[in-house]
SEBA-906237 format. One record per residue: residue in one letter; x, y, z of N, C-alpha, C in turn. Coordinates in pm, whole numbers, padded with zeros to 5 digits, always signed. Layout:
REM SEBA-906237
AXYZXYZXYZ;...
END
This chain:
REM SEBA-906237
X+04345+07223+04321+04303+07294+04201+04161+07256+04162;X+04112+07127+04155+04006+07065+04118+03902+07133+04191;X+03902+07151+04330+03783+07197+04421+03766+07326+04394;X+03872+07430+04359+03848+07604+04321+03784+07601+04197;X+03770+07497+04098+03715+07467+03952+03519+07525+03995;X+03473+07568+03937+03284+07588+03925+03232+07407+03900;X+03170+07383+03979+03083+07266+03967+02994+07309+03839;X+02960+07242+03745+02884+07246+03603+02801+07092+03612;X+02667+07124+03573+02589+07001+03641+02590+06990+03441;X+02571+06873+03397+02557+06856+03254+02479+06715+03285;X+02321+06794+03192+02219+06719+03195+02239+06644+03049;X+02183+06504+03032+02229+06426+02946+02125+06430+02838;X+02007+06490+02880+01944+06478+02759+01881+06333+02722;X+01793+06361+02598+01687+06215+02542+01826+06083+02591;X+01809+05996+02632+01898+05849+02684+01925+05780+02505;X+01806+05790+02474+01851+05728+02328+01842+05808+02227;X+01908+05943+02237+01937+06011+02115+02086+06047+02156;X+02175+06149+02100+02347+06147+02082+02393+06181+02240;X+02332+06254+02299+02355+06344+02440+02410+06183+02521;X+02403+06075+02561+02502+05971+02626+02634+05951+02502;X+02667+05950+02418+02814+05960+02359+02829+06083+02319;X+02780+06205+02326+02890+06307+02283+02926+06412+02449;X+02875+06355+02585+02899+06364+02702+03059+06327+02758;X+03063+06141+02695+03204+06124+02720+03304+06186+02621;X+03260+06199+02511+03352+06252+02427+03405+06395+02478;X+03355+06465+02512+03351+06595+02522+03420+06581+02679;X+03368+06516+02753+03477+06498+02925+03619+06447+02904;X+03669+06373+02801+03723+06327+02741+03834+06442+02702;X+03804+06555+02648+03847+06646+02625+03968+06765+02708;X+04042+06798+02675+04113+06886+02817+04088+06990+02831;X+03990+07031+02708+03956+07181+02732+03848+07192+02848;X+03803+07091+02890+03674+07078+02971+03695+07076+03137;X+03761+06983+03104+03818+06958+03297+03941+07048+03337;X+03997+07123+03280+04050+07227+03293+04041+07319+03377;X+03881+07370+03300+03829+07465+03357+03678+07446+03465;X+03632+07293+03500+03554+07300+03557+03524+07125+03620;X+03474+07106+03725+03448+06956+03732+03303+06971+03729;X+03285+06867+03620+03154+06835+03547+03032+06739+03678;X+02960+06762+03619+02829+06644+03736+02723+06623+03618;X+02767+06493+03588+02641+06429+03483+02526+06432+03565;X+02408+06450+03504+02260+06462+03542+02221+06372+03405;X+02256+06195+03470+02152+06097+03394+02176+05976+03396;X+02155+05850+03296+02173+05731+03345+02348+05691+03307;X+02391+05579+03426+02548+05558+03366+02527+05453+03295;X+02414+05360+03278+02433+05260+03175+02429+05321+03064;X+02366+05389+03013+02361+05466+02892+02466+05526+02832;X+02523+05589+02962+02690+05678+02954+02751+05576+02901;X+02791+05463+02988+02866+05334+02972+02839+05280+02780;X+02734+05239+02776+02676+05191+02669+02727+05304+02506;X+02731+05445+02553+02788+05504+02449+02908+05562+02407;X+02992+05542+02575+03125+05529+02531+03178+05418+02542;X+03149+05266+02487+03180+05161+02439+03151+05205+02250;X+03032+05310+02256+03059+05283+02069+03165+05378+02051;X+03217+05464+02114+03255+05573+02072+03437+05525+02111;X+03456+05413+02187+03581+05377+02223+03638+05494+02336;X+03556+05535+02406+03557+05598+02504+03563+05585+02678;X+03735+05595+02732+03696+05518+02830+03626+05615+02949;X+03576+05554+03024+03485+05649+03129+03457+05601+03233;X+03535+05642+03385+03526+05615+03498+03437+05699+03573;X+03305+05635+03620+03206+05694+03681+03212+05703+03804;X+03171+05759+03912+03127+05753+04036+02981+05798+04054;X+02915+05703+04066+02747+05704+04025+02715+05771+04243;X+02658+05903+04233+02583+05906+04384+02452+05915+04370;X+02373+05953+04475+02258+05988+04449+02227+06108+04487;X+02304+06240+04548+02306+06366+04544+02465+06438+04503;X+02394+06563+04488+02524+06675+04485+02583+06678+04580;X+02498+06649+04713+02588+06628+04854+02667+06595+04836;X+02638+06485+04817+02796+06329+04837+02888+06401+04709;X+02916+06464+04637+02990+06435+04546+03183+06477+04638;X+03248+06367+04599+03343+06379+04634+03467+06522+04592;X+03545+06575+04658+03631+06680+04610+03755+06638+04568;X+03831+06664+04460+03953+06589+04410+03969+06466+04336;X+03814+06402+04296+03820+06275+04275+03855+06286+04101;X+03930+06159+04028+03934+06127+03927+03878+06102+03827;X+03703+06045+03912+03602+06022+03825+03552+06094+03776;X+03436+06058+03697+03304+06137+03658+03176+06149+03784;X+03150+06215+03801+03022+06212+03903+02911+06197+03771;X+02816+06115+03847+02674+06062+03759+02566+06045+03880;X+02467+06195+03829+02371+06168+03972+02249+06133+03857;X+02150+06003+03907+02044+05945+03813+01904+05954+03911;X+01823+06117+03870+01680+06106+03949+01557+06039+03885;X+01630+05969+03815+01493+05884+03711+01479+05763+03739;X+01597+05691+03755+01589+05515+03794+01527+05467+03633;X+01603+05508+03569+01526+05449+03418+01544+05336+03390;X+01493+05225+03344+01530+05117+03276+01597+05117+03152;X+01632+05072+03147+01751+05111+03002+01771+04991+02894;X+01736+04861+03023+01679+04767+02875+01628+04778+02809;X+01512+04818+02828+01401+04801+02738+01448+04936+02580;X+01527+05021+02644+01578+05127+02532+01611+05110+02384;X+01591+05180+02288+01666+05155+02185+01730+05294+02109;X+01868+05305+02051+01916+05407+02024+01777+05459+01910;X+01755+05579+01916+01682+05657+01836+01529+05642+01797;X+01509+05570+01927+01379+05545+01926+01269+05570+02043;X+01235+05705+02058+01222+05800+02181+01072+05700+02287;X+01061+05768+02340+00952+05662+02451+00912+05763+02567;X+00783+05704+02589+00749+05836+02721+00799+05804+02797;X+00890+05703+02866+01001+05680+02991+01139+05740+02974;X+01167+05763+02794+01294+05820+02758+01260+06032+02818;X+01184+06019+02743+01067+06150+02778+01134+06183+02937;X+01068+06111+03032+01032+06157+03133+01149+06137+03183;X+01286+06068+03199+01384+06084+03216+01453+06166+03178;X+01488+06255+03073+01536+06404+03067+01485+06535+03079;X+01353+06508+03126+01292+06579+03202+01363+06553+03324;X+01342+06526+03392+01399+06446+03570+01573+06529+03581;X+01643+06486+03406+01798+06525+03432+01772+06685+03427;X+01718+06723+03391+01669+06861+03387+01597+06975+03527;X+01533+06913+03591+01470+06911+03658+01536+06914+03804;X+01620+06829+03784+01688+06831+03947+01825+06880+03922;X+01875+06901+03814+01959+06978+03779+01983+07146+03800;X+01844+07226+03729+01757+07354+03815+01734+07347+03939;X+01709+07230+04001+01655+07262+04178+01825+07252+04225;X+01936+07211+04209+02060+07211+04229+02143+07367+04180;X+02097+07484+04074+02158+07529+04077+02080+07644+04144;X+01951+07626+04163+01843+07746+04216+01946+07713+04364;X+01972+07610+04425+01986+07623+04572+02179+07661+04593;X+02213+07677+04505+02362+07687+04450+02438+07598+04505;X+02389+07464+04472+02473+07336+04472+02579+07348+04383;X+02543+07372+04257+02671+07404+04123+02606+07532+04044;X+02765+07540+03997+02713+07671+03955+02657+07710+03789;X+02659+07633+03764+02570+07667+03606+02525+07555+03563;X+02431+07516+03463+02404+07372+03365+02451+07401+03259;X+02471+07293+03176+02516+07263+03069+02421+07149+02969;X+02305+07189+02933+02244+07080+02885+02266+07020+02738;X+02236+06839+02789+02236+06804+02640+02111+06819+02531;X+02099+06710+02405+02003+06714+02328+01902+06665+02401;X+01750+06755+02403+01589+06742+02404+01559+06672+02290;X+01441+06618+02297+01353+06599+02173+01203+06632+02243;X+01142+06750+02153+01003+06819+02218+00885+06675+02213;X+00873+06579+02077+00775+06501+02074+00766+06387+02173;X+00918+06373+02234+00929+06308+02333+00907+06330+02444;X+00901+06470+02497+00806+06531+02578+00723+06531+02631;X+00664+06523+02502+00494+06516+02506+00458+06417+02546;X+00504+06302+02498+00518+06162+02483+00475+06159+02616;X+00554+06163+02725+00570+06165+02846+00468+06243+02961;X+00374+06367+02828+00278+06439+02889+00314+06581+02980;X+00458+06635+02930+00524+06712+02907+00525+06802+02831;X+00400+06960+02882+00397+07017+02723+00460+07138+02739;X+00588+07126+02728+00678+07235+02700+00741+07239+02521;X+00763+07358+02462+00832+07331+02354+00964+07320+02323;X+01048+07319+02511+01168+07314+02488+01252+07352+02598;X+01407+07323+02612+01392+07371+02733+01415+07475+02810;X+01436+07601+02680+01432+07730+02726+01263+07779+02819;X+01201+07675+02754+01036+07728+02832+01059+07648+02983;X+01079+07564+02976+01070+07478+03123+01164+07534+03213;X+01268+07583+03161+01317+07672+03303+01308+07823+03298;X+01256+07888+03235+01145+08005+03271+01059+08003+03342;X+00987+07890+03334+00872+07840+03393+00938+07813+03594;X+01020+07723+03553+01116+07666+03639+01168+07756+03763;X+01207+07872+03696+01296+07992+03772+01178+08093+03811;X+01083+08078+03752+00967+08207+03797+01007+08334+03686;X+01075+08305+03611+01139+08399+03494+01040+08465+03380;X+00999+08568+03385+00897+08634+03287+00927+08721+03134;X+01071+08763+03167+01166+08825+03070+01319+08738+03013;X+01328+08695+02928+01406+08576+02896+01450+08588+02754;X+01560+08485+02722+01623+08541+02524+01634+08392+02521;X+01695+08393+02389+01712+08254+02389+01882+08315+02284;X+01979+08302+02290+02118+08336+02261+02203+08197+02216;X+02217+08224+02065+02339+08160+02039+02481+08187+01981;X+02568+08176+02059+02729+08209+02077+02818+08144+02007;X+02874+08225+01970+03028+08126+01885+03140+08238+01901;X+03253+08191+01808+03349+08279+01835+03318+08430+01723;X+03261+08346+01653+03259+08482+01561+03102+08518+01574;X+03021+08481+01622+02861+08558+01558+02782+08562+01705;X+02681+08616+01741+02615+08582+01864+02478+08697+01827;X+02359+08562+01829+02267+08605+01784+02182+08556+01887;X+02057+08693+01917+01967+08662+02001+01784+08686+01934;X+01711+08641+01993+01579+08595+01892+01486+08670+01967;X+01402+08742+01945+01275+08792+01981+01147+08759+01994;X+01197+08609+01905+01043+08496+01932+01107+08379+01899;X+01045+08274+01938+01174+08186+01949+01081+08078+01842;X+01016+07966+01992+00888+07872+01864+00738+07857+01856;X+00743+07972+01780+00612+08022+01710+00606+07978+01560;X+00503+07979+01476+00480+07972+01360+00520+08107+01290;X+00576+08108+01177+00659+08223+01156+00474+08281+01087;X+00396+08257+01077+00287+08378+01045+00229+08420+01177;X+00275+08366+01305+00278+08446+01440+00345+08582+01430;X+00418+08550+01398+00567+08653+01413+00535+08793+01421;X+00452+08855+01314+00413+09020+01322+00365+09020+01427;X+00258+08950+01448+00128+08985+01508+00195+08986+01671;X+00288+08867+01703+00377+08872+01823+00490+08975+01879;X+00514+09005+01759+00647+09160+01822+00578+09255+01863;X+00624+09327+01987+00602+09466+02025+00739+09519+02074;X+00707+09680+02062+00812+09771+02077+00855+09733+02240;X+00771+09734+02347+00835+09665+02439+00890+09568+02442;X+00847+09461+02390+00936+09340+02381+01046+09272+02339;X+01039+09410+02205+01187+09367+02133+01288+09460+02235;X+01262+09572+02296+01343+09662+02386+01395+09567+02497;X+01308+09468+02564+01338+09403+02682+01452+09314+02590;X+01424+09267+02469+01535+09155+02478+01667+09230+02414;X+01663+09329+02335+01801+09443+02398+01848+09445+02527;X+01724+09459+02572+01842+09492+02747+01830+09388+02797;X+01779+09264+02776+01861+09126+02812+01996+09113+02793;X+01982+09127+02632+02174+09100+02571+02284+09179+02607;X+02213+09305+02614+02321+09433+02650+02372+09342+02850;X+02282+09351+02907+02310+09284+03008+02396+09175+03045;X+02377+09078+02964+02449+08956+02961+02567+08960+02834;X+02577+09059+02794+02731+09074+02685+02783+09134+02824;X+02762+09242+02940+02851+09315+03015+02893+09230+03147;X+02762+09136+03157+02791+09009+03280+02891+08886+03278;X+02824+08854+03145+02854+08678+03145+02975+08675+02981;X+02961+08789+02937+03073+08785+02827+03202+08799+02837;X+03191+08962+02960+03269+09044+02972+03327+09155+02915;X+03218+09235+02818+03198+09326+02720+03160+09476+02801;X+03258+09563+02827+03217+09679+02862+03096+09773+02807;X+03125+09781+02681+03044+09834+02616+03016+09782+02489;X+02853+09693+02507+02867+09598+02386+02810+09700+02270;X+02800+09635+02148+02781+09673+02025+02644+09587+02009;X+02547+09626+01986+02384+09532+01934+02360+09637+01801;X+02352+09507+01715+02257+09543+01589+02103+09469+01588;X+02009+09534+01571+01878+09477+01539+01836+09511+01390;X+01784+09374+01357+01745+09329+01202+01613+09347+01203;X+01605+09401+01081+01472+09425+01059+01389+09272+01033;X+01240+09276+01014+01185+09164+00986+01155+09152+00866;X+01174+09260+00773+01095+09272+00587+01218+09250+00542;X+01228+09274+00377+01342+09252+00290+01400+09379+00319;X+01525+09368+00316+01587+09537+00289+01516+09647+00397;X+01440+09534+00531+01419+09627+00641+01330+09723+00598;X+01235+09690+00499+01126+09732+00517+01130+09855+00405;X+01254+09886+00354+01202+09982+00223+01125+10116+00260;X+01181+10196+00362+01049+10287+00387+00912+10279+00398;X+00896+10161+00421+00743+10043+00415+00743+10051+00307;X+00791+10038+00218+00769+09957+00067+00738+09804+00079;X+00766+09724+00175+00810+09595+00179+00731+09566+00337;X+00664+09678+00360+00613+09637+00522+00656+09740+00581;X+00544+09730+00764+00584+09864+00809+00605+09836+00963;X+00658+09690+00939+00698+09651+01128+00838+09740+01174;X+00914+09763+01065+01050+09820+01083+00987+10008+01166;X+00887+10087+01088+00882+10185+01099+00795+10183+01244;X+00698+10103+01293+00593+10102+01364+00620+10056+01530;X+00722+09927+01498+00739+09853+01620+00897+09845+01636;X+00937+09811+01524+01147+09819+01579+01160+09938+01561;X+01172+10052+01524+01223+10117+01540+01236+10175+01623;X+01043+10202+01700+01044+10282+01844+01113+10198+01936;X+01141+10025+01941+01209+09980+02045+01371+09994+02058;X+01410+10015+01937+01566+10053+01894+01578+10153+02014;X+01459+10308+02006+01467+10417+02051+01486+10392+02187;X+01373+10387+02236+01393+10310+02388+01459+10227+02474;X+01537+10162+02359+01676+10078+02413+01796+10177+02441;X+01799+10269+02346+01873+10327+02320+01879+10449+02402;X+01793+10491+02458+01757+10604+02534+01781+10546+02723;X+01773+10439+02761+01849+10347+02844+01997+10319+02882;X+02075+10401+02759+02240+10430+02758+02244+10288+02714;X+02204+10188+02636+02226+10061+02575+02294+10117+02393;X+02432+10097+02366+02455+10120+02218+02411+09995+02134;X+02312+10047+02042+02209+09979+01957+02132+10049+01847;X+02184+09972+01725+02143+10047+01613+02025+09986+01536;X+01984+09993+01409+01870+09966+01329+01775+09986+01325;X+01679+09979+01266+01659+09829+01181+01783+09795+01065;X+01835+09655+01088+01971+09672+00968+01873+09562+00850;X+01922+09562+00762+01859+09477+00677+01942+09376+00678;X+01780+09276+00689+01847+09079+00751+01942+09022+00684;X+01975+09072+00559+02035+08989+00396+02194+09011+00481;X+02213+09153+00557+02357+09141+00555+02421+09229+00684;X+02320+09188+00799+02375+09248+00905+02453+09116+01010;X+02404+08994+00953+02465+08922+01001+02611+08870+00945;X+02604+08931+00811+02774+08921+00794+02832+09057+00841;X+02807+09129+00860+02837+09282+00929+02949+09234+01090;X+02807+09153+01153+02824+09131+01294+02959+09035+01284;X+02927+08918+01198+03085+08837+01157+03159+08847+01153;X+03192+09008+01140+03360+09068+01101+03400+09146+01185;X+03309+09119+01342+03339+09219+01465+03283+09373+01434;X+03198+09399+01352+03087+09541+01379+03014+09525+01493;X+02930+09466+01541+02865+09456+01607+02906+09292+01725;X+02891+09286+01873+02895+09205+01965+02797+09085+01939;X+02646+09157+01913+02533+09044+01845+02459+09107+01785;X+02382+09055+01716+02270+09067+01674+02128+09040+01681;X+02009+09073+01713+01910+09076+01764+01781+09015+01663;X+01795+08890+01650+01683+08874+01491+01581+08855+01552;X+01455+08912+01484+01291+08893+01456+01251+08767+01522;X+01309+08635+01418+01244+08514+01421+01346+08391+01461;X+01301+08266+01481+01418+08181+01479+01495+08094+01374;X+01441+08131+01255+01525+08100+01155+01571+08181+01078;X+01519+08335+01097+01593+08429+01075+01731+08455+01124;X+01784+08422+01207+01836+08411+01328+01955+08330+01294;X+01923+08162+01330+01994+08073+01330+02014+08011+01220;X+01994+08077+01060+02032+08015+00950+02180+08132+00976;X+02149+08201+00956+02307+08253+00951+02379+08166+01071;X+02352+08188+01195+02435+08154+01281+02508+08005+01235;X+02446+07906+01184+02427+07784+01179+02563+07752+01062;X+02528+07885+00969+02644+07857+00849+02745+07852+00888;X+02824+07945+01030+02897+07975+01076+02929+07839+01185;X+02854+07849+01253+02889+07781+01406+02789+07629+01399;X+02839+07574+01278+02711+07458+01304+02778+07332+01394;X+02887+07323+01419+02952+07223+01491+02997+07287+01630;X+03042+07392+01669+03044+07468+01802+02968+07583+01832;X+02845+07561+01789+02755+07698+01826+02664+07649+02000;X+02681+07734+02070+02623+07676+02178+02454+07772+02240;X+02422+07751+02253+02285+07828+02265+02350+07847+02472;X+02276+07952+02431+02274+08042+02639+02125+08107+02649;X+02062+08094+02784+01951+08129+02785+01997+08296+02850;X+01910+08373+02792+01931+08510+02901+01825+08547+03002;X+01866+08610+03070+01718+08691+03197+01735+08569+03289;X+01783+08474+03323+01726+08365+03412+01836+08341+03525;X+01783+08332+03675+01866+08359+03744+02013+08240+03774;X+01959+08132+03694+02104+08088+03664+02177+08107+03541;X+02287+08054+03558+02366+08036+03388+02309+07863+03358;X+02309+07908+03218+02250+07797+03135+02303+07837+02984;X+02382+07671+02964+02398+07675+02817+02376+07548+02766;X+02380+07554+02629+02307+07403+02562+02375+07380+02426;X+02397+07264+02406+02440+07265+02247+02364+07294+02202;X+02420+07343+02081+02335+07386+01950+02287+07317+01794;X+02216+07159+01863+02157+07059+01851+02068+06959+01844;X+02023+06906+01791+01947+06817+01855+01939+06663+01886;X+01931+06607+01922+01919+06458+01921+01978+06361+01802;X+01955+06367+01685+01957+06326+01571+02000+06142+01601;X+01886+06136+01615+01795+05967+01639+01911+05915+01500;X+01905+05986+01418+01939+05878+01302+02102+05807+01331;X+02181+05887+01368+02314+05867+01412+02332+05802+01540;X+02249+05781+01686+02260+05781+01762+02303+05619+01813;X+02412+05610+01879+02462+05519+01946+02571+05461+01822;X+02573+05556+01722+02672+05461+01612+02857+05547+01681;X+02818+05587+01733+02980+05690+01778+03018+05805+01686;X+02927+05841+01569+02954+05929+01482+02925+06104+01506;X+02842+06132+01619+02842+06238+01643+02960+06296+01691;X+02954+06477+01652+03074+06527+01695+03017+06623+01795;X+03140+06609+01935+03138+06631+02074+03166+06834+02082;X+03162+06895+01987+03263+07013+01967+03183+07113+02019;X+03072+07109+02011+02907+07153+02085+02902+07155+02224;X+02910+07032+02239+02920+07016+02443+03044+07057+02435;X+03162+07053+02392+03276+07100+02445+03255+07247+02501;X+03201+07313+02388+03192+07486+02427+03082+07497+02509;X+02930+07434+02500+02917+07440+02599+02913+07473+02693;X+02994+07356+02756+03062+07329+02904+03138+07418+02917;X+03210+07461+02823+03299+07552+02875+03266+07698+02875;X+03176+07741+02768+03116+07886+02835+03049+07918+02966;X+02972+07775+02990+02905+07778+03189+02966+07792+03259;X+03113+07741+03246+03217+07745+03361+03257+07886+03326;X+03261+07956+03160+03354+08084+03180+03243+08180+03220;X+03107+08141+03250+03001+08276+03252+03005+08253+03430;X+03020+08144+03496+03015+08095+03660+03155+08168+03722;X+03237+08166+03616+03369+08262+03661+03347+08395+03697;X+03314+08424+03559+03322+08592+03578+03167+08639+03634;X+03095+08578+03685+02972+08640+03772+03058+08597+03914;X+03114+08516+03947+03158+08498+04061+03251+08602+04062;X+03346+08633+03990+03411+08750+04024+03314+08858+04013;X+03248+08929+03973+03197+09030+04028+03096+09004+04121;X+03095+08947+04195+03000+08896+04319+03152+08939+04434;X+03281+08875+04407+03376+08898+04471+03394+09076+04530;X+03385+09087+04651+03449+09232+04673+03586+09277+04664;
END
């Protein structure tokens, strides 16, 4: 049973922020190994080190490729392309070696699913300043594997049971924002979602609402005229594609619309346009999915939060789903790959 399971590579993320204890917590889990055998991408002292706070027990089998990983085994697989030192570490206190090590879990994690070693990632918490730190100037890691995959058309999607919202600009300064939308661009990330609700959801015929960017969607341009100028013609053009897609809806209340099953997702402007609703809803199992990119990729819907880290207090409910949407999006693309 174990070997017919989708290999799911789950990158661990910053070493001293939550991503080493809410990893075991979440493997820990039965909803997880169920449906997939996991492959940590990071250090096991760290693993080790945070399920001791978390009272978490955790049997590793540390290799140094996807090759070797054994079929049927009991353990955890833990592949480490960083060789980090981990003494010198401290919970919540980031470092350009912490930096450059979840880069690395990241990194060889993509070159493993580009060559279809496993079949989707599952990443943990980033921290961008730690990044940098490291001389790393990505803002995240929806950019680094765009970059990564050769990917030019891309979403950034976050999923729950009830809401699923996708962004049209992700991290920009929100007085970017006008000046950044075009009618092509908001159309491409329609037919991203429409795409990946019929692929990786399993939605025949999805439902997309797009939100306007003004109050009340712009008031007949009373309130602005991005609704009349730029969403609307991309609504058209989505729509003229055989994609079902409505608006401009107004932002105040299309995302409780979408909440009650009107709509599959919703398509917001900005990223806190976006993910304040989502967040009210799904702030403990909301999982972010990248779209357009030729692997599956999902991520908690999280971050690091240095302040908690290594005390055992984070909750695992994030990576749980997760993990488990990579394995359910690695399913159903493998079945329709199946003849």
């Amino acid at each position: 049973m174990k070997s017919s399971l989708p290999l799911v590579a789950v990158t661990m993320g910053d070493p001293v922020g939550i991503g080493p204890e809410i990893i075991p917590k979440a493997l820990g889990d039965p909803r997880v190994l169920r449906n997939c055998r996991p492959v940590i991408y990071g250090d096991a002292a760290r693993l080790v080190a945070a399920a001791a706070a978390t009272g978490t027990r955790l049997g590793l089998i540390e290799i140094s490729s996807i090759d070797e990983a054994p079929i049927g085994h009991d353990g955890i697989i833990v592949i480490d392309p960083a060789a980090l030192d981990s003494e010198g570490l401290k919970w919540g206190k980031p470092t350009a070696a912490s930096g450059a090590a979840m880069a690395a879990y990241l990194n060889t994690a993509i070159e493993d699913a580009l060559a279809g070693r496993v079949s989707a990632i599952a990443t943990g918490p980033i921290n961008k300043m730690a990044l940098k730190m490291a001389g790393i100037h990505f803002n995240g890691h929806t950019e680094i594997l765009a970059r990564r995959t050769g990917t030019r058309k891309y979403a950034m999607m976050l999923a729950g049971e009830r809401l699923r919202v996708v962004l049209a600009t992700i991290h920009i300064p929100i007085g970017h924002v006008p000046r950044t939308l075009s009618t092509a661009g908001i159309a491409d990330v329609v037919a991203l979602t429409d795409h990946a609700l019929k692929t990786r959801f399993g939605l025949a015929t999805p439902r997309i609402a797009v939100a306007g960017l003004n109050p009340h969607a712009g008031e007949s341009g009373l309130f602005g005229c991005e609704e009349e100028t730029i969403i609307a013609p991309a609504i058209d053009l989505a729509a003229s594609q055989g994609i079902t897609v409505t608006g401009p809806h107004p932002p105040d209340t299309v995302f409780v619309t979408a909440s009650r099953g009107v709509y599959d997702a919703v398509v917001a402007m900005y990223h806190d346009q976006g993910l304040g609703p989502f967040k009210m809803i799904h702030f403990e199992d909301g999982v972010n999915t990248t779209l357009g990119l030729p692997i599956i990729r999902t991520s908690v819907d999280h971050g690091t939060a240095y302040d908690i880290a290594g005390t055992g207090q984070a909750s695992a409910e994030s990576m749980v789903a997760a993990i488990s949407m990579a394995a359910d999006q690695a399913r159903r693309l493998d079945q329709r790959r199946t003849p």
